[in-house]
C-alpha positions as a printed Julia matrix, in Angstrom:
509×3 Matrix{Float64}:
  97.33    8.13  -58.17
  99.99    6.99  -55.92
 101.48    3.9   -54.27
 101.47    3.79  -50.66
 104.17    2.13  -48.21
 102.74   -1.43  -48.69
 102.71   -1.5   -51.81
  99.53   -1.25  -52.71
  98.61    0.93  -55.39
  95.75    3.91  -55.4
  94.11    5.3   -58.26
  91.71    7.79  -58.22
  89.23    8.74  -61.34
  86.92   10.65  -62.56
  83.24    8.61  -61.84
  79.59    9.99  -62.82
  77.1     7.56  -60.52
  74.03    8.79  -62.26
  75.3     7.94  -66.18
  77.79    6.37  -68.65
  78.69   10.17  -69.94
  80.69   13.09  -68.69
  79.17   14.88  -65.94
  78.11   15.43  -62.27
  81.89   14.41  -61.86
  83.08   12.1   -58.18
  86.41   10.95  -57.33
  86.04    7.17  -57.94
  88.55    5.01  -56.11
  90.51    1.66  -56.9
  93.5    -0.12  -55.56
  95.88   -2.99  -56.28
  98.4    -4.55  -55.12
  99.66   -5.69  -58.81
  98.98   -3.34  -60.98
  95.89   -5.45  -62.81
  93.52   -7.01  -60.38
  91.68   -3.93  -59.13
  89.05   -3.14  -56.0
  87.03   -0.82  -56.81
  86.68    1.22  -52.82
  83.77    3.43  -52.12
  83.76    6.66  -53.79
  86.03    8.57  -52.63
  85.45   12.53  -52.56
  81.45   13.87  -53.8
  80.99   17.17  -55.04
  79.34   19.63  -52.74
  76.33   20.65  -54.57
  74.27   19.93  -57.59
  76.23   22.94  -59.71
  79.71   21.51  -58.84
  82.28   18.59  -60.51
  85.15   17.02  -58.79
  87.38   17.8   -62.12
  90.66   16.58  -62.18
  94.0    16.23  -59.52
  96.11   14.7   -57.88
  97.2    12.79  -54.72
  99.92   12.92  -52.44
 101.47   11.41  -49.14
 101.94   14.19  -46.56
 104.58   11.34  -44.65
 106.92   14.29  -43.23
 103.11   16.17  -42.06
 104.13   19.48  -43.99
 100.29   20.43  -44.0
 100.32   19.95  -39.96
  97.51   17.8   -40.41
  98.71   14.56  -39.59
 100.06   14.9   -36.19
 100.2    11.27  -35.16
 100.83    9.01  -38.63
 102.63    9.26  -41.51
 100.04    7.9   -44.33
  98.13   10.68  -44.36
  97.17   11.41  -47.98
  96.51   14.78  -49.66
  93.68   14.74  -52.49
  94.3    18.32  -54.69
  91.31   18.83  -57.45
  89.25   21.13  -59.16
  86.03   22.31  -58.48
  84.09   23.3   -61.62
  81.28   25.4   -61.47
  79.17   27.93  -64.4
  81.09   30.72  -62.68
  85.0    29.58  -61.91
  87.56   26.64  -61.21
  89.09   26.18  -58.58
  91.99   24.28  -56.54
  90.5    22.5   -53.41
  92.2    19.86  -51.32
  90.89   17.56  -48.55
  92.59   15.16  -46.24
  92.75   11.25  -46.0
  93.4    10.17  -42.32
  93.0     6.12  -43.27
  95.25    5.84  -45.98
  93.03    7.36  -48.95
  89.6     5.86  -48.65
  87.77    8.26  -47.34
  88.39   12.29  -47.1
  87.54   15.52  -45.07
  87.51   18.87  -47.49
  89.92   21.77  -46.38
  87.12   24.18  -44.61
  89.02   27.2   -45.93
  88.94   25.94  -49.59
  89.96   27.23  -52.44
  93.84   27.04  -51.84
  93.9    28.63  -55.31
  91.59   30.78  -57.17
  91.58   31.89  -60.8
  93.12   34.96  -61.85
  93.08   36.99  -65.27
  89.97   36.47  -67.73
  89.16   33.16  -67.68
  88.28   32.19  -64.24
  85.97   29.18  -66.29
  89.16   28.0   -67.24
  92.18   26.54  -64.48
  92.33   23.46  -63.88
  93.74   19.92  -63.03
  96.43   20.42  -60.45
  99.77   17.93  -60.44
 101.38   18.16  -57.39
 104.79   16.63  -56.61
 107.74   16.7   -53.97
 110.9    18.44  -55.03
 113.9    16.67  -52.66
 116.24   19.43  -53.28
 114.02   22.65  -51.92
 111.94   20.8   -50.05
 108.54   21.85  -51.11
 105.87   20.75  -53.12
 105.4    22.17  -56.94
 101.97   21.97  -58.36
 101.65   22.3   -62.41
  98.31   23.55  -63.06
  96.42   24.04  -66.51
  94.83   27.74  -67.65
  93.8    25.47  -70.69
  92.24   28.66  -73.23
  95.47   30.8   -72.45
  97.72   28.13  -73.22
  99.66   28.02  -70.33
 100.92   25.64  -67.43
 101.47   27.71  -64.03
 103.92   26.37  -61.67
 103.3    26.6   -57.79
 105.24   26.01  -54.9
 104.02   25.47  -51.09
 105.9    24.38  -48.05
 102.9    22.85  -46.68
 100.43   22.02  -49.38
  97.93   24.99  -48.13
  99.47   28.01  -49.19
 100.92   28.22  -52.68
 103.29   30.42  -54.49
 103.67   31.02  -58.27
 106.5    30.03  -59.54
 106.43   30.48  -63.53
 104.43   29.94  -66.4
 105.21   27.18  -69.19
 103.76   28.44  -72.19
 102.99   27.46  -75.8
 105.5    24.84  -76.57
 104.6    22.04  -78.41
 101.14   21.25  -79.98
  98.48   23.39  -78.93
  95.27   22.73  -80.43
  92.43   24.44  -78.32
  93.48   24.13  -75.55
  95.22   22.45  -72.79
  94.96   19.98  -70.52
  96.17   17.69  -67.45
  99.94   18.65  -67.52
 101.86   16.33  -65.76
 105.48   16.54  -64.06
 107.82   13.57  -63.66
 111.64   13.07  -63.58
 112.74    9.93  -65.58
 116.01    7.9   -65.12
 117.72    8.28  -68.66
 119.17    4.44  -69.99
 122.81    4.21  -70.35
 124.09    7.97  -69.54
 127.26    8.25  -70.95
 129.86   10.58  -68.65
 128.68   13.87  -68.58
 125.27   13.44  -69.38
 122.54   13.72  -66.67
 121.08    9.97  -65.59
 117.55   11.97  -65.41
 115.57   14.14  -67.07
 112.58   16.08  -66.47
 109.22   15.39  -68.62
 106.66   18.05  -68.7
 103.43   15.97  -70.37
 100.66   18.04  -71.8
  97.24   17.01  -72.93
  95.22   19.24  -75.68
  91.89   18.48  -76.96
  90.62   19.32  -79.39
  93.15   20.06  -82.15
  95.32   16.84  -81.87
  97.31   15.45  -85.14
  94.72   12.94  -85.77
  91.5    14.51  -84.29
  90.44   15.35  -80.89
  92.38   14.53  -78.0
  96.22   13.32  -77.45
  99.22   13.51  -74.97
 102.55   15.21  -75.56
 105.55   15.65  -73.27
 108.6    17.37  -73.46
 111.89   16.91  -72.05
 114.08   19.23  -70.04
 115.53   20.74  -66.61
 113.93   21.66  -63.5
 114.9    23.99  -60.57
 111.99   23.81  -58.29
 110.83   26.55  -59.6
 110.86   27.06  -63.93
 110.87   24.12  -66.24
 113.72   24.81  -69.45
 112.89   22.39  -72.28
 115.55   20.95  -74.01
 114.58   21.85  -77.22
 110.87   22.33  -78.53
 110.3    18.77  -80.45
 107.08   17.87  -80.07
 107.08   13.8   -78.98
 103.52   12.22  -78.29
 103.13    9.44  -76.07
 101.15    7.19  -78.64
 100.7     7.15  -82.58
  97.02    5.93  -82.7
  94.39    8.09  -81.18
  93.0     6.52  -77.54
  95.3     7.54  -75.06
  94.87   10.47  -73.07
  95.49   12.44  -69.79
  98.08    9.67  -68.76
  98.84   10.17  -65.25
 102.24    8.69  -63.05
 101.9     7.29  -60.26
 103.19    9.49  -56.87
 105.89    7.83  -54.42
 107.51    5.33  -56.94
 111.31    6.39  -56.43
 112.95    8.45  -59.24
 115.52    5.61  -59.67
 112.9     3.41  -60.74
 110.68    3.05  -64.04
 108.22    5.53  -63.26
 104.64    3.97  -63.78
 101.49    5.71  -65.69
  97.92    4.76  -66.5
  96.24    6.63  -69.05
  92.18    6.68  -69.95
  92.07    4.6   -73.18
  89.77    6.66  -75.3
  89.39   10.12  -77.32
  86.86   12.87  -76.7
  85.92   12.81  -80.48
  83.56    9.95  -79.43
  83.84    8.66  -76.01
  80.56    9.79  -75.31
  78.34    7.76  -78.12
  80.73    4.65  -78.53
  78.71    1.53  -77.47
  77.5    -0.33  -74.42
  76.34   -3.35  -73.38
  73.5    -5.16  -75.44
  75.23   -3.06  -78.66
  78.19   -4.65  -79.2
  79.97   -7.74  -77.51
  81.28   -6.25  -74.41
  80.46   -6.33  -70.28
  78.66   -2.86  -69.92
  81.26   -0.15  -69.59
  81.84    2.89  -71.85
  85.48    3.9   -70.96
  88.72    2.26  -70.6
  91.97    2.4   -69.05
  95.3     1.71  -70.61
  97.52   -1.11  -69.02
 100.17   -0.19  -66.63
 103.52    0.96  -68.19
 106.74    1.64  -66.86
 108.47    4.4   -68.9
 112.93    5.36  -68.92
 114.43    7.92  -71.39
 116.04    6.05  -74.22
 118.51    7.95  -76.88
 117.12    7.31  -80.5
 118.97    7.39  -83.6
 118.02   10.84  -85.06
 115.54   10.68  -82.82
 117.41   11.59  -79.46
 115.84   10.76  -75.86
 112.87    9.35  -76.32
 110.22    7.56  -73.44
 110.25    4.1   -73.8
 106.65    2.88  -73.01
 106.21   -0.8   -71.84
 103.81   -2.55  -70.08
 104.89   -3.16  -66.63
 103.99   -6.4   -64.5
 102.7    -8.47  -67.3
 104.14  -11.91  -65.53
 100.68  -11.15  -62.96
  98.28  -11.56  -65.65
 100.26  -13.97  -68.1
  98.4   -17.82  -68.04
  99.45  -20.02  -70.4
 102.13  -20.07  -73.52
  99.18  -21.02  -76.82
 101.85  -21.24  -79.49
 105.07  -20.42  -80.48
 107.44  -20.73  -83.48
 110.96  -19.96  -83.17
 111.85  -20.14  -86.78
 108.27  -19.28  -88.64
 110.14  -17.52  -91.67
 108.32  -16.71  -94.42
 105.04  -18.82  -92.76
 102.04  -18.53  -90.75
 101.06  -19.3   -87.5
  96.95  -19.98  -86.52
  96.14  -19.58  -83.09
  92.62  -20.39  -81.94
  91.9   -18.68  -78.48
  88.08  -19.02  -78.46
  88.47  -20.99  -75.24
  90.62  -18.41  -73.02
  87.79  -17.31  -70.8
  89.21  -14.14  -70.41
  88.98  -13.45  -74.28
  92.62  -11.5   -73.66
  95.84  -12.38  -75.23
  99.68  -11.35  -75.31
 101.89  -11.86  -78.65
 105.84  -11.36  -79.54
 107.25  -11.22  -82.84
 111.1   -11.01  -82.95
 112.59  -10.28  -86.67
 116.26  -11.1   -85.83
 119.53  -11.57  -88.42
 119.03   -8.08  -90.0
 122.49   -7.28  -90.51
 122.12   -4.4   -92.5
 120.17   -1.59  -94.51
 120.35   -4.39  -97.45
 118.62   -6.85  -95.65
 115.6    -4.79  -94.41
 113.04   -6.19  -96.5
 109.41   -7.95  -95.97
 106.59   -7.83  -93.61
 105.2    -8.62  -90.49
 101.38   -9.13  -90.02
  99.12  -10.14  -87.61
  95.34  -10.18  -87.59
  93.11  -11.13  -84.34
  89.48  -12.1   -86.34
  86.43  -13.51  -85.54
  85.05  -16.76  -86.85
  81.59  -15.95  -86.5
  81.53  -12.23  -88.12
  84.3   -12.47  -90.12
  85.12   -9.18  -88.26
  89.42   -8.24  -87.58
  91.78   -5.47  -85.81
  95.1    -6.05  -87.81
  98.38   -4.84  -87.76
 102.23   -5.5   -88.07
 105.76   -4.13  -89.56
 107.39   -3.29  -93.33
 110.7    -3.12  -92.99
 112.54   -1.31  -95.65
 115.04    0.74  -94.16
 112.47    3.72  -92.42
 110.29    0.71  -91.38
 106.57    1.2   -90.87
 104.17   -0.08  -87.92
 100.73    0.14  -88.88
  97.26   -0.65  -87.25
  93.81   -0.95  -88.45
  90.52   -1.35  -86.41
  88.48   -0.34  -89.42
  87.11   -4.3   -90.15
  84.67   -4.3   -86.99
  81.02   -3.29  -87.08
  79.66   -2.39  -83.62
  80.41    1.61  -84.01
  80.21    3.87  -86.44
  81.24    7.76  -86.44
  83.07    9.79  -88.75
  85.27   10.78  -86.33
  86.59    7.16  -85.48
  89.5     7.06  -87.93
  90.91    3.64  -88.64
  94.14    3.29  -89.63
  97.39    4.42  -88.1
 101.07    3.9   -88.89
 104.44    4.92  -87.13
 107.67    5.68  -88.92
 110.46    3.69  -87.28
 114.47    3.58  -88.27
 116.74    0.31  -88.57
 119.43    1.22  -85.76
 122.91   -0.55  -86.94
 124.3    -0.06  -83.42
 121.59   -1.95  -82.18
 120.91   -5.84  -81.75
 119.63   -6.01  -85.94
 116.42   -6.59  -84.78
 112.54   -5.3   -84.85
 110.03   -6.35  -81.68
 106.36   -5.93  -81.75
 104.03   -7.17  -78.54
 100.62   -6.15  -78.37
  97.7    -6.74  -75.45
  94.59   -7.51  -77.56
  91.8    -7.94  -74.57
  87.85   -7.79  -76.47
  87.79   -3.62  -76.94
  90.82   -2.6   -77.51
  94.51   -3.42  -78.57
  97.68   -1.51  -76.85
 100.79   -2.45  -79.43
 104.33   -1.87  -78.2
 107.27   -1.44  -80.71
 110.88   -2.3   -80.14
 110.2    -2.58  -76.25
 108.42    0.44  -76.39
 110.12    2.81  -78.83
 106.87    3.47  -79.79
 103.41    2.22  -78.92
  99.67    2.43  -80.25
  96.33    2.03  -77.94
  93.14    1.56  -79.5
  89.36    0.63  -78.84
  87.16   -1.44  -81.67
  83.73   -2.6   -80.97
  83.45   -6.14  -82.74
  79.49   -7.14  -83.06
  80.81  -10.79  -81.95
  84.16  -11.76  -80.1
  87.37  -12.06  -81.63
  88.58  -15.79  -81.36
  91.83  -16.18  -83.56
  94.78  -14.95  -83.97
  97.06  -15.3   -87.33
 100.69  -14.19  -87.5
 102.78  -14.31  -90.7
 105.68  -13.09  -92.06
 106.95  -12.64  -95.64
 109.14  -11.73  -98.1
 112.24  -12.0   -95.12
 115.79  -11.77  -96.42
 116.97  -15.54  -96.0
 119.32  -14.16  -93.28
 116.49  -12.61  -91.4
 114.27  -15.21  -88.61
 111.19  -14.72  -87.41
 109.91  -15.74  -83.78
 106.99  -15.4   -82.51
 104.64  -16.75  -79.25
 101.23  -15.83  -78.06
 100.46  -16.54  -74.4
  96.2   -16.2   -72.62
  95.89  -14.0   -70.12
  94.0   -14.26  -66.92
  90.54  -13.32  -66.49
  90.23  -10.39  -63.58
  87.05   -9.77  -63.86
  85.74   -9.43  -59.77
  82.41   -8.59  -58.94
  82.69   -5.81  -55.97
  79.67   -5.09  -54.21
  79.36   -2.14  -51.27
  77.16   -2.66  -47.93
  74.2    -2.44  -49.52
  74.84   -5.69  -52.0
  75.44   -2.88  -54.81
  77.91   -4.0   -57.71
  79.9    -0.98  -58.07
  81.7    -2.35  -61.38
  84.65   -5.07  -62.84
  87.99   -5.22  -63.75
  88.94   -6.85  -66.36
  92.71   -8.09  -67.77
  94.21   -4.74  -69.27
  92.96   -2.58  -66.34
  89.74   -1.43  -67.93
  88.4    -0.63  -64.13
  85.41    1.57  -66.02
  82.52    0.37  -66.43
  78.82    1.19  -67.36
  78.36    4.0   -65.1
  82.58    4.76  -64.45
  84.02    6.53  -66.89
  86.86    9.81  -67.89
  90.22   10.67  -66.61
  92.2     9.24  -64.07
  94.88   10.78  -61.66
């Protein structure tokens, strides 16, 4: 993925044309110019014979022409990806001369082969630009061996190892999609860096909760070796669908940096349900809203990424409800006329002056009328408060593997503003809840058997001193048909960025 000099952002993913399951793997290609409404472009690289997949990557703007490939522009884009085949994986690259739509292979591909005992097993190449050496550093998976190997190249062609990262963090089976990012850090005090480094990890299987999950880690890097600061293990959600996030390249490191991450979990992304099943528009996987991400320091805690979703005001309609002062009360909201069938919610629990007054709950439960069916969720604030989530109430999938419930531990910070925040994005599969701005945040998919089409919010059991706000706004429907010369829908988009659809589905990057 990356953002190009207009603005308009690219994201590449991993597409089968011939079925809604993992396999005979394309580059698919989107772009936006906010972040939500997404064109879905031709496809974008094919493999080269029946035996190989276009695994995962990366792309990158060449602007300065390192590979000597782009003579005359400075757009030229840099796809780097791995070829799977029965007998190896490898690191290929190919070249973009019109800005990313369409590319031309490397004819002297590989630019890296596997070494040691597991040539089945390297894959899904992160490249970046590092200012200070001025070269490019690739982060590249050997998944069974636990390891990330760093490269560097001068000119994206010829690559160098650098180091290996090994077995930090979770490991489960294996690993997966590392990713490399430096992140501004909020409110550095003197003497402390205003960035750090995150080195994100994927593993599947073997996560916390079953199958698949993210993890990142937090440190220095030279160009050359990655030093964690320590070897806590932080994951980027605490429910169970979000995977393989990705950042976007050529967003400047004093910004938010901005990821997208495929909203599902290898447990069952295969068998979950399609269209005529459950209510839904024919896809099988989804993609996570955009969110910008900054370091924030934690009490007990320490830096932690903040994830938030980023560019909401595009997609935002029209304010349903709102109650400054609900207290102890409930709030009904009836959305069974927002075409889009997508909402966006705040709850503020202000006046919590202390440890003493950290008592009562927040809930909120999105249900439908017709089935009776619900995805609920909210806050219990003693002082560790508790955010919890349960999809478990809808009826269009079951597996053993599709576990229900989640909850996050969360503490009361006195040197804070004496309040708890929850938001969530509940579009008609799935539900991404953000707490405290971010602090923490859950994604989810649920597959009601009819639509959800209200929305109750309550609160109880508040200290008098304590108020509770809350307002729920429709989003805008996105949903585009996008049809290629031959009249050919190649798939929707709907509010939340699910840009997958019955025959588009996997990772993104």
């Amino acid at each position: 993925m990356f953002v190009d000099a207009n603005g308009l952002y690219h994201l590449y993913y991993q597409y089968n044309p011939t079925a809604n399951v993992a396999g005979n793997q394309h580059w698919g290609h989107a772009t936006s110019g906010d972040l939500f409404t997404w064109t879905n472009q031709q496809i974008a690289i094919f493999p080269g014979s029946a035996v190989e997949g276009v695994f995962s990557g990366s792309a990158v703007i060449d602007a300065n022409n390192t590979s000597g490939m782009f003579p005359n522009q400075t757009n030229g884009v840099v796809a780097i990806y791995t070829i799977n085949t029965p007998q190896r994986q490898t690191q290929d690259i190919a070249f973009s001369y019109d800005g990313g739509y369409t590319f031309k292979k490397y004819e002297n591909n590989p630019v890296l082969s596997p070494g040691g005992t597991n040539p089945t097993q390297f894959r899904d190449p992160k490249v970046i630009w590092y200012q200070p050496t001025q070269s490019w550093v690739m982060a590249v998976a050997y998944p069974v061996d636990f390891v990330v190997g760093i490269f560097t190249s001068t000119n994206l062609i010829d690559w160098t190892p650098a180091s290996n990262f090994s077995r930090y963090g979770l490991s489960g089976l294996q690993y997966e999609c590392p990713n490399f990012v430096e992140i501004r850090v909020e409110n550095a005090t003197n003497g402390e860096s205003n960035f750090r480094w995150a080195m994100m990890i994927s593993i599947n299987p073997g996560a916390p909760l079953g199958g698949s999950i993210s993890q990142y880690l937090l440190g220095d890097f030279n160009g050359t070796h990655f030093v964690p600061d320590d070897a806590i293990t932080r994951l980027t959600d605490f429910a169970k669908d979000n995977y393989a996030g990705q950042f976007f390249y050529g967003i400047p490191s004093d910004q938010d940096q901005i990821s997208i991450a495929w909203a599902s979990n290898w447990q069952y992304t295969n068998v979950v349900p399609t269209a005529g099943q459950v209510v839904g528009d024919g896809f099988r996987s989804v993609m996570t809203v955009p969110r910008g991400h900054y370091l924030k320091d934690l009490p007990r805690q320490g830096l932690t990424m903040v994830s938030y979703p980023v560019n909401l005001d595009k997609v935002i309609d029209r304010e349903l409800a709102a109650n400054s002062s609900l207290g102890n009360g409930t709030l009904f909201v009836d959305y069974s006329q927002v075409e889009s069938g997508a909402l966006y919610f705040e709850a503020n629990i202000t006046g919590l002056s202390g440890s003493d007054s950290l008592k009562g709950t927040f809930n909120f439960t999105a249900l439908s009328s017709a089935s009776g069916e619900s995805v609920s969720g909210g806050m219990i604030l003693p002082a560790d408060s508790i955010v919890w989530l349960n999809r478990g109430k809808t009826n269009g999938f079951e597996n053993p593997l599709f576990t229900d419930k989640f909850s996050y531990g969360a503490l009361y910070n006195p040197n804070g503003d004496g309040a708890f925040r929850l938001s969530g994005i509940i579009d008609r599969s799935i539900i991404e809840l953000f707490f405290n701005g971010g602090e923490a945040a859950a994604t989810s998919v649920f597959f009601p058997t009819r639509p959800l089409d209200t929305l109750v919010l309550s609160a109880r059991g508040l200290n008098e001193t304590a108020t509770a706000s809350v307002a729920v706004w429709s989003l805008k429907a996105s949903w585009m048909n996008q049809a290629d010369s031959n009249d050919t829908v190649l798939g929707n988009v709907t509010t939340s960025g699910n840009s997958t659809l019955s025959k588009r589905s996997m990772e993104l990057f």
